[in-house]
C-alpha positions as CSV (number, residue, x, y, z in Angstrom):
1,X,2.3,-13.3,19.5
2,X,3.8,-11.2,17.1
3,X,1.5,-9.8,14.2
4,X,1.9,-7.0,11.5
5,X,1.3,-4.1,11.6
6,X,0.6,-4.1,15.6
7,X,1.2,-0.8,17.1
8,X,1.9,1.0,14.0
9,X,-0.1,3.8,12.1
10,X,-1.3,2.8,9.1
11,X,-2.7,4.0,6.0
12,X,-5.7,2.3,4.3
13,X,-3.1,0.4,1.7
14,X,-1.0,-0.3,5.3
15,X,-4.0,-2.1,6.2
16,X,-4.5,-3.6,3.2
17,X,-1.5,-5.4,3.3
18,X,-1.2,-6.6,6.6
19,X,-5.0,-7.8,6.3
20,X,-4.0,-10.1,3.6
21,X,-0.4,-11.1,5.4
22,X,1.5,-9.6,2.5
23,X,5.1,-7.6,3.3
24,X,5.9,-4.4,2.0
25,X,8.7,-6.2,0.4
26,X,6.2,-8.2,-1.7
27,X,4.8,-4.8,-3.0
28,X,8.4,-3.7,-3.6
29,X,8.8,-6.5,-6.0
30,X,5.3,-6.7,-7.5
31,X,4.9,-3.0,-8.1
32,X,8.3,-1.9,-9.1
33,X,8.0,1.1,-6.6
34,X,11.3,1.6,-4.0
35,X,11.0,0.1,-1.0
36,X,11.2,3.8,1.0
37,X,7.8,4.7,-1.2
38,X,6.3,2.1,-0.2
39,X,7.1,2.4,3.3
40,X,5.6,5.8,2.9
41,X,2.4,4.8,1.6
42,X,1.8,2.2,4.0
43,X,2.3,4.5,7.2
44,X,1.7,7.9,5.7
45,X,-2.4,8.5,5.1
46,X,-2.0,11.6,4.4
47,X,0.9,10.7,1.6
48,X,-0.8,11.4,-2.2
49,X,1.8,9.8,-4.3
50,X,2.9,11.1,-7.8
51,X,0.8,10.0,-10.9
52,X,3.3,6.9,-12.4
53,X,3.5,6.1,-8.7
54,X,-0.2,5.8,-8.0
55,X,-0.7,3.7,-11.3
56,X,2.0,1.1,-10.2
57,X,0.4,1.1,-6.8
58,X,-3.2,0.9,-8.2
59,X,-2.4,-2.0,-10.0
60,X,-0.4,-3.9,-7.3
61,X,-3.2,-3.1,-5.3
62,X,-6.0,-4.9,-7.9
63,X,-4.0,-8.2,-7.4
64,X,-6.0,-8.3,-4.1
65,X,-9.0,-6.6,-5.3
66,X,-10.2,-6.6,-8.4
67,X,-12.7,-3.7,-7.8
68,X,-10.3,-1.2,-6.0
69,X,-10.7,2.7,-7.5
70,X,-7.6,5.1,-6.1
71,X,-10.5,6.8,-4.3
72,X,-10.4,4.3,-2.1
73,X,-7.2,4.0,-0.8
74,X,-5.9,7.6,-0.8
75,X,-7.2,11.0,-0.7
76,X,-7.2,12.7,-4.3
């Protein structure tokens, strides 16, 4: 059975995603942010993204959940 994000390394917003069955594609086109960022994000934890990058990503991210600080998802 085939399920995302199997085998892959994931960042916390990786995780994110896939725990709520959303593609990176549907971040791509809520957020505004190019699809090779987002890739980025979602398999890079280490990746600390620029600060209009962040703030699109922070507030595709609050779709899901509401209560979401940017301490949370990546290392600032």
């Amino acid at each position: 059975m085939f399920r995302f994000g199997k085998g892959k390394s994931r960042s916390k917003v990786g995780k994110l995603i896939d725990k709520h069955g959303y593609s990176q594609e549907d971040f791509v086109n809520v957020s505004g942010i190019s699809r090779n960022t987002i890739s980025r994000i979602c398999s890079d934890p280490k990746y600390v993204p620029s600060a209009g990058v962040l703030k699109k990503m922070m507030k595709a991210i609050r779709s899901l959940d509401p209560h979401a600080k940017s301490d949370d998802y990546f290392n600032i």
